[in-house]
VOBA-1610 file (N, C-alpha, C; in pm, whole numbers, padded with zeros to 5 digits, always signed):
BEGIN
Unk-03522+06374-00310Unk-03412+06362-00215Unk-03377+06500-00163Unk-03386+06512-00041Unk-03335+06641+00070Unk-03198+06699-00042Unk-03184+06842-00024Unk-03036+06902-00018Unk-02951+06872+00100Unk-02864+06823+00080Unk-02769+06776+00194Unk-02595+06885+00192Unk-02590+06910+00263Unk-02462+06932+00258Unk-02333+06885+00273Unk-02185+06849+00162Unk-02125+06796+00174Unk-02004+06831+00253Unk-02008+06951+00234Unk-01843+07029+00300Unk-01718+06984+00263Unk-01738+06974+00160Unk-01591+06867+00140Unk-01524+06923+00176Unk-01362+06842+00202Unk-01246+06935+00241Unk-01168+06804+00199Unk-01063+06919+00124Unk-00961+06795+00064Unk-00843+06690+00128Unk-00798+06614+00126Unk-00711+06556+00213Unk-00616+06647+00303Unk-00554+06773+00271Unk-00493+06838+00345Unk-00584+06933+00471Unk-00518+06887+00552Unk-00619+06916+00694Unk-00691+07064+00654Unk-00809+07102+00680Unk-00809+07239+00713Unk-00804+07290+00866Unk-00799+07379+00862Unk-00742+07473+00982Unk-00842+07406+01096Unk-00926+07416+01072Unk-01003+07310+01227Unk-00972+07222+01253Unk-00975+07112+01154Unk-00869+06985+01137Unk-00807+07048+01229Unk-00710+07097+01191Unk-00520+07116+01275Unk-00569+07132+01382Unk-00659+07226+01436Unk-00678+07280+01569Unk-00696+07147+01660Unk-00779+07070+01556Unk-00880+06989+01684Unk-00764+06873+01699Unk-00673+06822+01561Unk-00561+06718+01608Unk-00495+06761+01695Unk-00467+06753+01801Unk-00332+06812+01873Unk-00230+06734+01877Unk-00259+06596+01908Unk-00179+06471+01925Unk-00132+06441+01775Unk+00022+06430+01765Unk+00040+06339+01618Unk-00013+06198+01579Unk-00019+06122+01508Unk-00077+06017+01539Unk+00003+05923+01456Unk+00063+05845+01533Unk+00208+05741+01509Unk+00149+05648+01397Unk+00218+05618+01312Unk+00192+05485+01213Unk+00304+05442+01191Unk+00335+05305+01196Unk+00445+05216+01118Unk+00502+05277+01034Unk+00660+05294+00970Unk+00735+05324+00902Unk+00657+05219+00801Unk+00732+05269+00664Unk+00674+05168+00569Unk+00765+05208+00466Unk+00821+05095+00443Unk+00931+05068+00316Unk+00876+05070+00221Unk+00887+05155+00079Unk+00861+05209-00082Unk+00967+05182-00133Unk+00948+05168-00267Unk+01070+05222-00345Unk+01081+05372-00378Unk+01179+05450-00397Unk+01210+05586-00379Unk+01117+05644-00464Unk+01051+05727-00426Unk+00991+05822-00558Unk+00837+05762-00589Unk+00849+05585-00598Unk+00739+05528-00662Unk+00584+05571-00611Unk+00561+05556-00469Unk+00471+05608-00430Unk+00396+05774-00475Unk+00468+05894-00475Unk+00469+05986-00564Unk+00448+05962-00686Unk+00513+05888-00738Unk+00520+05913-00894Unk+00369+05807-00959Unk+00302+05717-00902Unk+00174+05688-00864Unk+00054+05761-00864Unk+00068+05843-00743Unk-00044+05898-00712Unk+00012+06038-00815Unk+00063+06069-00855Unk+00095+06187-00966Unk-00002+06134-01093Unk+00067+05996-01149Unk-00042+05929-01276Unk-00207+05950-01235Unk-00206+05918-01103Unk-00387+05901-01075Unk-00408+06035-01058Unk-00388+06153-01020Unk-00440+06282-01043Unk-00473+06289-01174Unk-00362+06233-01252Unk-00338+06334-01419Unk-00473+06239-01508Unk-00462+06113-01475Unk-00603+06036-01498Unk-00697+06075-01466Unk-00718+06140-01348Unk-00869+06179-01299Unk-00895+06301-01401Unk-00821+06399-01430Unk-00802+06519-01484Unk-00875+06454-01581Unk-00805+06381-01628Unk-00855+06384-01814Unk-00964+06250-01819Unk-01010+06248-01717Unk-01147+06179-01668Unk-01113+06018-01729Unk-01019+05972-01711Unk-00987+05816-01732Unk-01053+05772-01608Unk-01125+05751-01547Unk-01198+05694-01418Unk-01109+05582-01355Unk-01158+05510-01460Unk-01097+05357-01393Unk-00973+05311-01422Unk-00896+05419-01510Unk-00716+05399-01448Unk-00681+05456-01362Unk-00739+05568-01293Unk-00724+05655-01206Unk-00731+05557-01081Unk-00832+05512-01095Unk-00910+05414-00950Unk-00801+05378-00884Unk-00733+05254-01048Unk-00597+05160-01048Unk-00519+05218-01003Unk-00470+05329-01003Unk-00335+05432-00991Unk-00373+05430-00807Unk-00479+05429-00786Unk-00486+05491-00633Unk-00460+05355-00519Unk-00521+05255-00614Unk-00526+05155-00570Unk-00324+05116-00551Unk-00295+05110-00617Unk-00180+05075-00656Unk-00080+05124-00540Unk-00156+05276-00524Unk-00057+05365-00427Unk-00087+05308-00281Unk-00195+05292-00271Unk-00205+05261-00125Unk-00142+05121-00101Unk-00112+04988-00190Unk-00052+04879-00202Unk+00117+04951-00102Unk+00146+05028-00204Unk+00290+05064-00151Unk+00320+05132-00028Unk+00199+05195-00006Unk+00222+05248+00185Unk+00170+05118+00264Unk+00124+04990+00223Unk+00059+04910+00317Unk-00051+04870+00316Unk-00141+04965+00280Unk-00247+05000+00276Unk-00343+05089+00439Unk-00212+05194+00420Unk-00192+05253+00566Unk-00158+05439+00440Unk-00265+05440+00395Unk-00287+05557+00257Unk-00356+05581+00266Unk-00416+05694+00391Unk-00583+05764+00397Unk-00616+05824+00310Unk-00492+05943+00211Unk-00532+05944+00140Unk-00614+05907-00051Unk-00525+05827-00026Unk-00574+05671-00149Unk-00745+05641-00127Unk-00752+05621-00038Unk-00893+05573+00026Unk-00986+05643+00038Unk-00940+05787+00102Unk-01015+05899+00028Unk-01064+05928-00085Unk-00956+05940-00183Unk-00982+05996-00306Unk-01081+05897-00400Unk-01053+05721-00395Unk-01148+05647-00452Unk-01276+05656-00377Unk-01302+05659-00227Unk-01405+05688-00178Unk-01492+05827-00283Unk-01442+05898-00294Unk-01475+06035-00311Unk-01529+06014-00491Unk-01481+05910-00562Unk-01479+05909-00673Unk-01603+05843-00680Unk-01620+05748-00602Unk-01719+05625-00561Unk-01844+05695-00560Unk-01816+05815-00480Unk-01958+05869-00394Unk-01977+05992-00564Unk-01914+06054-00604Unk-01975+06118-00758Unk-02051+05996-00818Unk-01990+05882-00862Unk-02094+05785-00918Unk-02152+05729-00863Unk-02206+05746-00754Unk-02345+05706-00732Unk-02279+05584-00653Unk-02201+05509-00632Unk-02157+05416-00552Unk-02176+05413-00396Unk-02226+05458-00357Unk-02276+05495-00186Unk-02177+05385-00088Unk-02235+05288-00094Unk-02210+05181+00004Unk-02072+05166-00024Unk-01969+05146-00127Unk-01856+05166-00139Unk-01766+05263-00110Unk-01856+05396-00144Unk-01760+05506-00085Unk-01742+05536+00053Unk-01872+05483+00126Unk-01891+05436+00277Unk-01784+05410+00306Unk-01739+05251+00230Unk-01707+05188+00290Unk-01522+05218+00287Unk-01479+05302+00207Unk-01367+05332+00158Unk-01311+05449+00274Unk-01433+05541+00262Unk-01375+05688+00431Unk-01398+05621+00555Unk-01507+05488+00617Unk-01443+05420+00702Unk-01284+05372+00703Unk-01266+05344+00626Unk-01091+05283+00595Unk-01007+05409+00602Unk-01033+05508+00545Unk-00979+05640+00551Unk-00938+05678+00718Unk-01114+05710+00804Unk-01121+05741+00925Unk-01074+05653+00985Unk-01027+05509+00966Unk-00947+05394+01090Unk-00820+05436+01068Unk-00793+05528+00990Unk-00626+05514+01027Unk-00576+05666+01082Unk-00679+05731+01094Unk-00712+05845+01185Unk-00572+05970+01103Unk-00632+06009+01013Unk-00563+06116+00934Unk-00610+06248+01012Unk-00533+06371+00957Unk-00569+06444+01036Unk-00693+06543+01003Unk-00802+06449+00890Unk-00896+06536+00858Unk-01009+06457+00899Unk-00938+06382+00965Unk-01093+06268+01037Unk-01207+06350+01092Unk-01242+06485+01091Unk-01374+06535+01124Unk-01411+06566+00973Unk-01340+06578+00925Unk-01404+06591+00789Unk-01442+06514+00687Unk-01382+06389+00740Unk-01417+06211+00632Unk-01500+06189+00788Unk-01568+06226+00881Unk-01715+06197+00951Unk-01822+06237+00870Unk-01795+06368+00863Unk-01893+06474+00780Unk-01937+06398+00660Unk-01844+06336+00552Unk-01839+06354+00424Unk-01921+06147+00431Unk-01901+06084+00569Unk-01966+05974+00590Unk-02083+05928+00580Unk-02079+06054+00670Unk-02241+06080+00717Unk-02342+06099+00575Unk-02287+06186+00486Unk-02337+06219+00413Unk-02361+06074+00274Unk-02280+06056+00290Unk-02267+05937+00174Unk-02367+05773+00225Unk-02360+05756+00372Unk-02471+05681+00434Unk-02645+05739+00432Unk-02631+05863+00437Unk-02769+05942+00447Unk-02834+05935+00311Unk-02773+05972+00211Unk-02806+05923+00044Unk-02845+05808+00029Unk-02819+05704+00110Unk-02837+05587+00075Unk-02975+05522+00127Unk-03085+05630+00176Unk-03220+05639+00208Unk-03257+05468+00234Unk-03205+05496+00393Unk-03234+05371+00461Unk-03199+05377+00606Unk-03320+05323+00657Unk-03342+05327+00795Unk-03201+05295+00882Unk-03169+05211+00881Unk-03002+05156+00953Unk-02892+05264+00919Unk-02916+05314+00794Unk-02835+05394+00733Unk-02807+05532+00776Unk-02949+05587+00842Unk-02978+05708+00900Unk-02905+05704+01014Unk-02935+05620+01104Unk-02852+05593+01245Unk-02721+05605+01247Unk-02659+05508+01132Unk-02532+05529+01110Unk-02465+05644+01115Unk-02524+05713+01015Unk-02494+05896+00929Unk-02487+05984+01084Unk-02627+05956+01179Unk-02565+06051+01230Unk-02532+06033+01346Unk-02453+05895+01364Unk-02304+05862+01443Unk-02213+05915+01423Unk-02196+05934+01241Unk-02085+05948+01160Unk-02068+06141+01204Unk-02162+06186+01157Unk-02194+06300+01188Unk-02149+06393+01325Unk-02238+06290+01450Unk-02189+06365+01562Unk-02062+06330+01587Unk-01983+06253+01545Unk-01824+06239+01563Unk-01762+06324+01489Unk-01792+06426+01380Unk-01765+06505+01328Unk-01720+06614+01415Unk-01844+06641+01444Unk-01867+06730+01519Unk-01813+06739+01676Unk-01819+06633+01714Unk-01688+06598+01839Unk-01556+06639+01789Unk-01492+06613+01729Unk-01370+06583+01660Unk-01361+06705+01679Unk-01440+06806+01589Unk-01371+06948+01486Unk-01394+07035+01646Unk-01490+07008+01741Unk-01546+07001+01853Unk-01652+07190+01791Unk-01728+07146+01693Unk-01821+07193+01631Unk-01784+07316+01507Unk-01661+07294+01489Unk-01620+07385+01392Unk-01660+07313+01248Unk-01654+07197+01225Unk-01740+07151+01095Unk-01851+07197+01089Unk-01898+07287+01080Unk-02101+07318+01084Unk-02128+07263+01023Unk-02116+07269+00868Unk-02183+07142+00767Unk-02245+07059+00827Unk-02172+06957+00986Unk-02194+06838+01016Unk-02365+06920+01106Unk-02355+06950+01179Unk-02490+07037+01215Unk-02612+07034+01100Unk-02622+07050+01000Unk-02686+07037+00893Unk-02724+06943+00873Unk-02636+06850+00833Unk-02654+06701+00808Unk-02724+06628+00938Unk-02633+06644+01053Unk-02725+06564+01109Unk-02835+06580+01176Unk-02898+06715+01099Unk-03050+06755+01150Unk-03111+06658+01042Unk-03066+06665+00906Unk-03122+06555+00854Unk-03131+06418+00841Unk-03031+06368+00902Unk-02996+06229+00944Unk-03102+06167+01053Unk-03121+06277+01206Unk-03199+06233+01284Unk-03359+06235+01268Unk-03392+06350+01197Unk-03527+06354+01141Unk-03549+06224+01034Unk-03539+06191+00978Unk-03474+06060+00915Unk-03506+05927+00986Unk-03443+05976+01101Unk-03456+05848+01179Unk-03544+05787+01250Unk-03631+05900+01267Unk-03713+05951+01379Unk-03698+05998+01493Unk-03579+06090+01511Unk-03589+06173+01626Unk-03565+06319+01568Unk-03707+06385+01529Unk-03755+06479+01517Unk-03695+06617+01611Unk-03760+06628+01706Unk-03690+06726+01787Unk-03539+06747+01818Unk-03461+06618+01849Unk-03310+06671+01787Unk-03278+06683+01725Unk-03321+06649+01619Unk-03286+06706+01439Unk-03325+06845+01395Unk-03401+06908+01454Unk-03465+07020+01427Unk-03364+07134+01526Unk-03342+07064+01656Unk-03240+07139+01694Unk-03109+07159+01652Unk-03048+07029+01606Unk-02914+07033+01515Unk-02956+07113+01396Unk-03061+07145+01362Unk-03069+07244+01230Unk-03078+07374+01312Unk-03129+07422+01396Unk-03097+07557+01478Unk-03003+07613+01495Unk-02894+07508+01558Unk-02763+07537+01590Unk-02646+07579+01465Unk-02681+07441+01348Unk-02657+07551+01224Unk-02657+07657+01203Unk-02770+07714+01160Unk-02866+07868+01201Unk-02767+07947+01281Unk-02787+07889+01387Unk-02708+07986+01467Unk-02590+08045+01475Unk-02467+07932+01387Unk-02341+07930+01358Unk-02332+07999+01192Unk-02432+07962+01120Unk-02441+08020+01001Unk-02562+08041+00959Unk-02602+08200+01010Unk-02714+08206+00933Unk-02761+08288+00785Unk-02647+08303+00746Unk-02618+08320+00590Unk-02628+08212+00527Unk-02587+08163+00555Unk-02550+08021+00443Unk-02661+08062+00360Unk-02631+07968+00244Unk-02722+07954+00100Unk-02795+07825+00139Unk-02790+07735+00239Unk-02868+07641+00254Unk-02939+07652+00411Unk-02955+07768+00505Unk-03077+07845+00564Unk-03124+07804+00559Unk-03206+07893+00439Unk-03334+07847+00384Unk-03396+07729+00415Unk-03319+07624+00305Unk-03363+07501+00360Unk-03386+07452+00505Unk-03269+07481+00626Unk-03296+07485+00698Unk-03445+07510+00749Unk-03433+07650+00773Unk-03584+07746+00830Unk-03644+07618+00782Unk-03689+07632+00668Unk-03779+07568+00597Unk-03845+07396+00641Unk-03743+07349+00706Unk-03761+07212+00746Unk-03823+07204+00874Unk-03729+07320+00973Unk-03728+07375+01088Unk-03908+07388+01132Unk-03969+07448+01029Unk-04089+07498+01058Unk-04189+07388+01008Unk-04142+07320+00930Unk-04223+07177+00876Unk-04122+07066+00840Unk-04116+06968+00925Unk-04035+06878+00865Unk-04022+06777+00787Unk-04207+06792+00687Unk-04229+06737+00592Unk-04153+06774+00487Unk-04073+06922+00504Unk-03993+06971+00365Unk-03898+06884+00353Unk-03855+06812+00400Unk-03720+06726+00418Unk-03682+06682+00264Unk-03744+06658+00247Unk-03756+06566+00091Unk-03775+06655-00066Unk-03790+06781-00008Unk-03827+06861-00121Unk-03740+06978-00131Unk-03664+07011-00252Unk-03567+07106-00261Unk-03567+07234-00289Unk-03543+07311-00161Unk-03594+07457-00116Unk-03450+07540-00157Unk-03494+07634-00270Unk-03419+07702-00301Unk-03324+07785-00250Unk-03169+07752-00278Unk-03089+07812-00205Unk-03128+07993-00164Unk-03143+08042-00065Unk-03145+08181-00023Unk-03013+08261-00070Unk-03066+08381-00123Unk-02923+08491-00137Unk-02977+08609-00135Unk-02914+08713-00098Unk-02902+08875-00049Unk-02798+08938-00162Unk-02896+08968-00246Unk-02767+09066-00316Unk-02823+09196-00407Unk-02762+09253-00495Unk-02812+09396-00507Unk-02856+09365-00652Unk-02934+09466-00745Unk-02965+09476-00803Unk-02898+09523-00938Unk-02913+09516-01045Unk-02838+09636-01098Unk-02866+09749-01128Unk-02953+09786-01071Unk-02980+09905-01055Unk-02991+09964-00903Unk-02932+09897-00785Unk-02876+09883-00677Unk-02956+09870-00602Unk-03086+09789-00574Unk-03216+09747-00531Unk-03186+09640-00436Unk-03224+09609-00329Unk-03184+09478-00282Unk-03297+09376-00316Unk-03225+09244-00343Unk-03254+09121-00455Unk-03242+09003-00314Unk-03352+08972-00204Unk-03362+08897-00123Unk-03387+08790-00137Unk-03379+08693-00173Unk-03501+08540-00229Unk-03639+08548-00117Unk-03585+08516+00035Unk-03649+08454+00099Unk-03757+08569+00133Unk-03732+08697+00079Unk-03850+08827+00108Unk-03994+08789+00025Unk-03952+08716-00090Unk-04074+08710-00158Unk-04129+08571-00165Unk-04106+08474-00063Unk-04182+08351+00006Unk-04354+08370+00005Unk-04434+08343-00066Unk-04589+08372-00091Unk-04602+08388-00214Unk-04463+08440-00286Unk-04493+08477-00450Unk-04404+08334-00501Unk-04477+08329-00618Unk-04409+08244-00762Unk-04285+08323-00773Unk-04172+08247-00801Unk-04014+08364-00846Unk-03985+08287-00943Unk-03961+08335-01084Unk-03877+08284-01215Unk-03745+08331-01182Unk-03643+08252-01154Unk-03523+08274-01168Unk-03427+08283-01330Unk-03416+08378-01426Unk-03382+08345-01540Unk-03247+08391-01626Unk-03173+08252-01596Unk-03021+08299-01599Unk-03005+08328-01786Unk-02941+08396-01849Unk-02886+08482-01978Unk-02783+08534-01953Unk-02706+08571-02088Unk-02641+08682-02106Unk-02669+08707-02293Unk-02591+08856-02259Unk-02650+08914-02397Unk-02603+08861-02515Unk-02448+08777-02492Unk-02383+08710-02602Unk-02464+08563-02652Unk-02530+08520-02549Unk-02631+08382-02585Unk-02741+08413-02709Unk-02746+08319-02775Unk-02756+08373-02940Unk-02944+08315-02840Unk-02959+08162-02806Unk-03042+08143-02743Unk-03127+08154-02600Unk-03061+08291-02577Unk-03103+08355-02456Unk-03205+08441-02517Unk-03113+08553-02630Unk-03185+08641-02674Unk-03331+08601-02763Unk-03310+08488-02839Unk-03419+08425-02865Unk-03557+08434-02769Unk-03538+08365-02692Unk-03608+08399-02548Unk-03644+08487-02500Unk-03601+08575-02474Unk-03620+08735-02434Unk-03779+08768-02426Unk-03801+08780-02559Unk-03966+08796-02622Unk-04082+08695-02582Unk-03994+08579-02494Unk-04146+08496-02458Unk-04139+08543-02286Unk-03959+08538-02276Unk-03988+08638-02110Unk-04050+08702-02063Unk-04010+08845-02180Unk-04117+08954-02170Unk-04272+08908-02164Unk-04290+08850-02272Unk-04469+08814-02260Unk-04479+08752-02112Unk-04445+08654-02045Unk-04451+08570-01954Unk-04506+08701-01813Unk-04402+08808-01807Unk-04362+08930-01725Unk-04522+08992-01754Unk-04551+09037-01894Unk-04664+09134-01864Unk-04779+09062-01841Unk-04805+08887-01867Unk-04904+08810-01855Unk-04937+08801-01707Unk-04843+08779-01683Unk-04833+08749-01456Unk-04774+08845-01382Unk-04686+08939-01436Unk-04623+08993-01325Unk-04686+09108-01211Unk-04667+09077-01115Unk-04722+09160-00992Unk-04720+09115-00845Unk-04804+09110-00786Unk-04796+09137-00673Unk-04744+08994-00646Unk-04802+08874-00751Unk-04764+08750-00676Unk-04715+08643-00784Unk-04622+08723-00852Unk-04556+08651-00961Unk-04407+08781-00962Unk-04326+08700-00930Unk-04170+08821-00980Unk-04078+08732-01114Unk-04012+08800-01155Unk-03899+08767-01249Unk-03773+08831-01183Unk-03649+08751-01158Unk-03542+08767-01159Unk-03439+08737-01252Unk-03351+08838-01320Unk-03276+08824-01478Unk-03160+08809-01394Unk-03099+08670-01436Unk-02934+08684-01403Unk-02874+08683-01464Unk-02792+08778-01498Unk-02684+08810-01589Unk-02548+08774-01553Unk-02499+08651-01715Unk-02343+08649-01711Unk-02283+08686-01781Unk-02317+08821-01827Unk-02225+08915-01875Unk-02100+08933-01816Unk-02067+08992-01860Unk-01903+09061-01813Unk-01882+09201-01891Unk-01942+09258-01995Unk-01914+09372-01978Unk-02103+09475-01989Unk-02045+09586-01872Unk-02121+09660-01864Unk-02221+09759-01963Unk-02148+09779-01984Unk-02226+09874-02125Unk-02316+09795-02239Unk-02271+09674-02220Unk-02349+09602-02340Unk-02452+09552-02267Unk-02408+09496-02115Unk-02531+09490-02094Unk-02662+09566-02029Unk-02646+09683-02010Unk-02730+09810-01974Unk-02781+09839-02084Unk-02706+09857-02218Unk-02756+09890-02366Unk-02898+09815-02395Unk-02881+09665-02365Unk-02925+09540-02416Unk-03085+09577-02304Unk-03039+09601-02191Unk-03135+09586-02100Unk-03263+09718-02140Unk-03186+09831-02186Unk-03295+09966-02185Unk-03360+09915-02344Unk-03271+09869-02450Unk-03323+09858-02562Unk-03460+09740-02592Unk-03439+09654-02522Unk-03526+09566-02486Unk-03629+09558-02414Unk-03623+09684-02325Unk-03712+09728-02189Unk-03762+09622-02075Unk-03645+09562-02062Unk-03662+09422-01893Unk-03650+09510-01801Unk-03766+09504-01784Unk-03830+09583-01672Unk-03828+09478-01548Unk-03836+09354-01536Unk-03822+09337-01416Unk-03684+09323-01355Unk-03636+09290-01246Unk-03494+09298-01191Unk-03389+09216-01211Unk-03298+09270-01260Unk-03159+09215-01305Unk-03072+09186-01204Unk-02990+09089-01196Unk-02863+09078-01095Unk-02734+09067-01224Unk-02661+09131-01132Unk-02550+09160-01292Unk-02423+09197-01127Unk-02339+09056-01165Unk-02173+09108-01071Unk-02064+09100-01192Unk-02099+09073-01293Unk-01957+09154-01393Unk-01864+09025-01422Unk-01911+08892-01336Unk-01809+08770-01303Unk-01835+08677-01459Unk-01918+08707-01556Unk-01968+08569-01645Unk-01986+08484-01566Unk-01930+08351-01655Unk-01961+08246-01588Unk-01942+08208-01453Unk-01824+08314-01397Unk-01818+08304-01262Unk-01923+08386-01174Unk-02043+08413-01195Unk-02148+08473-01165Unk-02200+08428-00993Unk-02240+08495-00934Unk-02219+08442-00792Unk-02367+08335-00765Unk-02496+08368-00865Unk-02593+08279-00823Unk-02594+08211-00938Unk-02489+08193-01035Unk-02495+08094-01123Unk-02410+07946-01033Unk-02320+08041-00959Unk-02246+07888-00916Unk-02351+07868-00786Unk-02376+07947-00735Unk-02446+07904-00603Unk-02567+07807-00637Unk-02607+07803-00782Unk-02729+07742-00823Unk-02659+07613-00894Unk-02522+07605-00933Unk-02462+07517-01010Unk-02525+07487-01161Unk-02538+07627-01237Unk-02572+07643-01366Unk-02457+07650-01441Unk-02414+07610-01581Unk-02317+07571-01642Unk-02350+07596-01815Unk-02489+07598-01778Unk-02586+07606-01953Unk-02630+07721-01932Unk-02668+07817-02048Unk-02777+07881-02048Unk-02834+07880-02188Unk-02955+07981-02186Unk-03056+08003-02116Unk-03112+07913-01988Unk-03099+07936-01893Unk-03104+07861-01792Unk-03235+07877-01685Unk-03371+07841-01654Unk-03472+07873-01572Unk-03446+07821-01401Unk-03497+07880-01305Unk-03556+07793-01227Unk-03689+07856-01150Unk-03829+07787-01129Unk-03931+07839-01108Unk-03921+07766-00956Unk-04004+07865-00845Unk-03988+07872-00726Unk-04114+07908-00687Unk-04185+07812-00596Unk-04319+07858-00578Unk-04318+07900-00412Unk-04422+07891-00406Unk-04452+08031-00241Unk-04386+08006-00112Unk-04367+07851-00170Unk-04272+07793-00023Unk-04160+07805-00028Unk-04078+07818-00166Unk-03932+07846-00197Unk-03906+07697-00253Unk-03981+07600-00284Unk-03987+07463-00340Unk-03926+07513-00504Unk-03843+07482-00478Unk-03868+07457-00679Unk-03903+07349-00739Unk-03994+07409-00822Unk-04097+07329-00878Unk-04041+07289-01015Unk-03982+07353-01062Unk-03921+07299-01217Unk-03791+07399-01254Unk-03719+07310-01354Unk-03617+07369-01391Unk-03582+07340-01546Unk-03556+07465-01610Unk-03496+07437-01741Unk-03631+07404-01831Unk-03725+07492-01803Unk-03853+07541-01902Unk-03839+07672-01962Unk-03885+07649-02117Unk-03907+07765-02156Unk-03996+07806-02195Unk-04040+07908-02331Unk-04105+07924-02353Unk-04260+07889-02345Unk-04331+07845-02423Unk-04512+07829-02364Unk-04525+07757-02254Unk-04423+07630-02240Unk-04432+07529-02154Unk-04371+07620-01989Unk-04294+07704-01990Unk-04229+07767-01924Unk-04399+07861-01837Unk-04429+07932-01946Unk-04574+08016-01934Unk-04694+07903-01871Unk-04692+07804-01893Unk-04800+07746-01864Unk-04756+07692-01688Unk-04664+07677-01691Unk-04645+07639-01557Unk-04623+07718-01450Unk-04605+07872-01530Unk-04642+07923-01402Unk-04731+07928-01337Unk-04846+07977-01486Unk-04998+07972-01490Unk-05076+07871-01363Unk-04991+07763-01398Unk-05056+07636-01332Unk-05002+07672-01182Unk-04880+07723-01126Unk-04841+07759-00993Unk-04918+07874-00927Unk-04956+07961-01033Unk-05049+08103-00979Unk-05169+08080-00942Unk-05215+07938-01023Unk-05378+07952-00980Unk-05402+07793-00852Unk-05290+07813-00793Unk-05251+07751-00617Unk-05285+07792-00560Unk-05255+07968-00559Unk-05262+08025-00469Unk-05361+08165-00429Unk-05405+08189-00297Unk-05525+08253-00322Unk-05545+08377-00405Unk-05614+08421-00391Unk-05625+08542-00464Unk-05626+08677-00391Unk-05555+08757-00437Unk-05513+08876-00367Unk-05642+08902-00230Unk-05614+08980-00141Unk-05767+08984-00119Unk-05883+08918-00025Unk-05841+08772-00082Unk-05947+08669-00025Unk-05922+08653+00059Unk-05855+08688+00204Unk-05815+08688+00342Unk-05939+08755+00415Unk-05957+08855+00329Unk-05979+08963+00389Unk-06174+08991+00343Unk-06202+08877+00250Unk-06349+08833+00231Unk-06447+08776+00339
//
């Protein structure tokens, strides 16, 4: 399944929202009892918190009973709950109900439509998504980019190739940082990648102040290998790393060490005493590490292997099994040289 982008944005408008509502948008008064409505949707937060699911649901359900069922955000939030478990067609069907009563984040329950119909890998479904999509994008009147993204993948999908490839340009064009680029480019130039998950792109420094590109080393194998020095089973590891590094490393095999350390000295100590010689990323954040969240890592020792296209090919290998698969990715690709035979 494609990387898709969700953009969420929470029931309170964001700033494009506001821009693009100008008009208030009138609804029926609606008689509550004082407080009750609040004091409702207060229980269903504190449920969701402590992951009660399906009293939470009840709580939301309950709340929107008391506005009428004229509660975009009620409809939202179970939509939203729907679409984490895997419920597609329900959560669909819940931000339609959301978007008919025209809240003021309706470019952003398009976006979040689109996306939840497009998952649901089906022809009718595609069409839908990127209806859902370009109304997004009407609405925010293109300040959602996310929706640009999506519905390059929605229409390729559908079979209209060339506007999908252009709605992925225009992305590009509006964001060409993003961490999901890559993917972009990547589809952009073949739109067989659609289906295969192209490693988020990032630009950042080294710790030893080197610049650390992803998308520079596209032709090489990249081990991405998240640690820190306090991981009792990181350090374990270390010693099959290293072997892995002097077995392959060169011109068309790299190692990247990401470090969620947090303090410096221990981990520079750790790094010279050990001699990881290949390149470290170290921002000082731990777990708040900038390509740990951008990768949505939560465990470590943590892998991800990345072959010439930026495909990742596997995740969360280690040791021999870790070694053998690179092995098996290196001998893909040609041999230094042979261009030029």
């Amino acid at each position: 399944m494609s990387l898709i982008v969700i953009g969420w944005v929470g029931y309170q408008a964001s700033a494009a929202a506001q821009e693009t509502e100008k008009k208030p948008v009138a609804q029926p008064p609606v008689v509550e009892p004082s407080g009750e409505f609040q004091q409702t949707m207060t229980r269903g937060r504190t449920l969701l918190r402590q992951g009660r699911i399906d009293e939470a649901i009840n709580e939301y359900w309950k709340a929107a009973k008391l506005r009428g069922d004229k509660c975009a955000e009620c409809f939202q939030t179970i939509g939203q709950i729907y679409f984490q478990l895997g419920r597609l067609k329900e959560a669909a069907a819940l931000f339609r109900q959301a978007i008919g009563l025209k809240p003021p984040n309706e470019a952003e329950l398009n976006n979040v439509l689109g996306v939840a119909l497009y998952l649901q890998n089906d022809k009718q479904a595609y069409e839908e998504a990127a209806a859902a999509l370009q109304r997004s994008i009407e609405l925010s009147g293109g300040k959602v980019v996310t929706a640009y993204y999506n519905l390059g993948f929605a229409l390729i999908k559908s079979g209209k190739e060339e506007a999908g490839v252009n709605a992925l340009k225009k992305f590009l064009e509006l964001q060409p940082s993003s961490p999901d680029a890559s993917q972009a480019r990547a589809v952009i130039a073949n739109t067989r990648m659609i289906d295969l998950p192209v490693a988020a792109s990032f630009s950042v420094k080294s710790s030893t102040g080197a610049d650390l590109v992803l998308e520079k080393h596209r032709g090489k194998i990249v081990l991405l290998d998240f640690w820190a020095t306090w991981c009792i089973p990181c350090r374990a590891d270390i010693p099959e790393v290293r072997k892995i590094w002097k077995q392959y490393g060169g011109d068309q095999f790299l190692i990247i060490g990401i470090s969620l350390d947090s303090n410096r000295a221990l981990f520079d100590g750790y790094v010279k005493e050990e001699e990881l010689t290949w390149p470290q990323f170290y921002d000082g954040l731990g777990w708040g590490n900038a390509l740990a969240r951008l990768y949505g890592v939560y465990a470590i020792p943590h892998t991800l292997l990345i072959d010439q296209d930026g495909v990742i090919q596997a995740t969360g290998l280690r040791g021999e099994e870790l070694s053998a698969k690179v092995g098996e990715l290196l001998k893909k690709l040609p041999k230094p040289g042979a261009a030029n035979k």
